[in-house]
C-alpha positions in Angstrom: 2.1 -15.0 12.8 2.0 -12.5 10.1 3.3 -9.2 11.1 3.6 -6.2 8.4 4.9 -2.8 8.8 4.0 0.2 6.6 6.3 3.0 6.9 7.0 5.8 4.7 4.3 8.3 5.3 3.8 12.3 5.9 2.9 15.6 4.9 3.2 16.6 1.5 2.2 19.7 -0.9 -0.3 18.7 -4.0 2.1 17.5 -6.6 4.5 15.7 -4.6 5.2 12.3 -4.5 6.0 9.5 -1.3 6.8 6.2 -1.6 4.9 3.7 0.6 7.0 0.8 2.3 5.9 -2.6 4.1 7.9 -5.0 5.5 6.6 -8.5 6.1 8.0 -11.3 8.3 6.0 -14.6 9.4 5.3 -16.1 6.0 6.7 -17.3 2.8 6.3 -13.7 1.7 7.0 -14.3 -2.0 4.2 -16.4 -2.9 1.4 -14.4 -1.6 -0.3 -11.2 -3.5 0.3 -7.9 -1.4 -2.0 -5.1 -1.1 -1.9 -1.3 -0.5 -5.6 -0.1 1.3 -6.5 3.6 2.0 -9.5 5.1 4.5 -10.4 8.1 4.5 -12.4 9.5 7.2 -15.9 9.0 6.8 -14.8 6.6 4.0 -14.7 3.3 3.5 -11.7 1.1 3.0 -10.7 0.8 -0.1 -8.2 -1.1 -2.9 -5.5 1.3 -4.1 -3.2 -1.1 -5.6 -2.2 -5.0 -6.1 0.5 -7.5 -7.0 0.6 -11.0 -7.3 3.1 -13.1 -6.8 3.9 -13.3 -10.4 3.9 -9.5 -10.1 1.0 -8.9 -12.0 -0.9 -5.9 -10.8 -3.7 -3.7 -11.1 -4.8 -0.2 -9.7 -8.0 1.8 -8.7 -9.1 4.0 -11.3 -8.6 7.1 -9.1 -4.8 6.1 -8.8 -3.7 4.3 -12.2 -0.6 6.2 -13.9 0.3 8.0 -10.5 1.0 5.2 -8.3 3.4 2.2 -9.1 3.0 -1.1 -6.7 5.9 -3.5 -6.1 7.5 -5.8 -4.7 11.2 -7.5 -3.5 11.3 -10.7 -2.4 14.3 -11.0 -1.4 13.4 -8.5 1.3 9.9 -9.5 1.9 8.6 -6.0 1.3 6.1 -4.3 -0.7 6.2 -0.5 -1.6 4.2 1.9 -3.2 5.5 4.5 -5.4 2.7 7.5 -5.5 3.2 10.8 -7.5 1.2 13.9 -8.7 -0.2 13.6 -5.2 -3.6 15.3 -4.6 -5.6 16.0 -1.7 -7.8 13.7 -2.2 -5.5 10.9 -2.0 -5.1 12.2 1.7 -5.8 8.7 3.8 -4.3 6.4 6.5 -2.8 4.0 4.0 -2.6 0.0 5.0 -0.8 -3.1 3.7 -2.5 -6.2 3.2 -1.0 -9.7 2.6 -3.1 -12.5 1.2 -2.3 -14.8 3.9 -3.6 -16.7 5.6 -6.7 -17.6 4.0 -9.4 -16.6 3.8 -8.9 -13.2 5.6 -5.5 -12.2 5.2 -3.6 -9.9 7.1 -3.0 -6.5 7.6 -0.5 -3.4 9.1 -1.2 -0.9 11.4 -1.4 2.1 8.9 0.7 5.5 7.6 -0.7 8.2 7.3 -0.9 9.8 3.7 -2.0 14.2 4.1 -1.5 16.1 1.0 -2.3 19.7 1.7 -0.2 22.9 1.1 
């Protein structure tokens, strides 16, 4: 059974930065794409970032040049770097694993507030 754990999350001022981490056990971790989600409230779910397993990725609009997604095998985690923070990046952020197929598998959540 997949289990992934997203930590890394907080309070921080417009501006800042926090960097995202989720640790995966209960698959071959390395040859599945990973995902980082966000919800806001009233919102819906939505991609912020991917990366294959050949560590191609790609990036919402709203995000691209202020986040950075990655990945280490080696310790089966996935982490998302996220500067020039704004508030309306403000959301419970998830992880997502492509596995297994076809709905994949997801964390509990961190919480992302940006707010002075």
């Amino acid at each position: 059974q997949v289990q992934l754990v997203e930590s890394g999350g907080g309070l921080v001022q417009p501006g800042g930065s926090l960097r995202l981490s989720c640790a995966a056990s209960g698959s071959i971790f390395s040859i599945y794409a990973m995902g980082w989600y966000r919800q806001a409230p009233g919102k819906q779910r939505e991609l912020v970032a991917a990366i294959t397993s050949g560590k191609s990725t790609n990036y919402a609009d709203s995000v691209n040049g202020r986040f950075t997604i990655s990945r280490d095998n080696a310790k089966k985690t996935v982490y998302l770097q996220m500067n020039s923070l704004k508030p309306e990046d403000t959301a419970l952020y998830y992880c997502y694993q492509a596995y297994p197929f076809p709905r994949g598998s997801w964390g509990q959540g961190t919480q992302v507030t940006v707010s002075s």
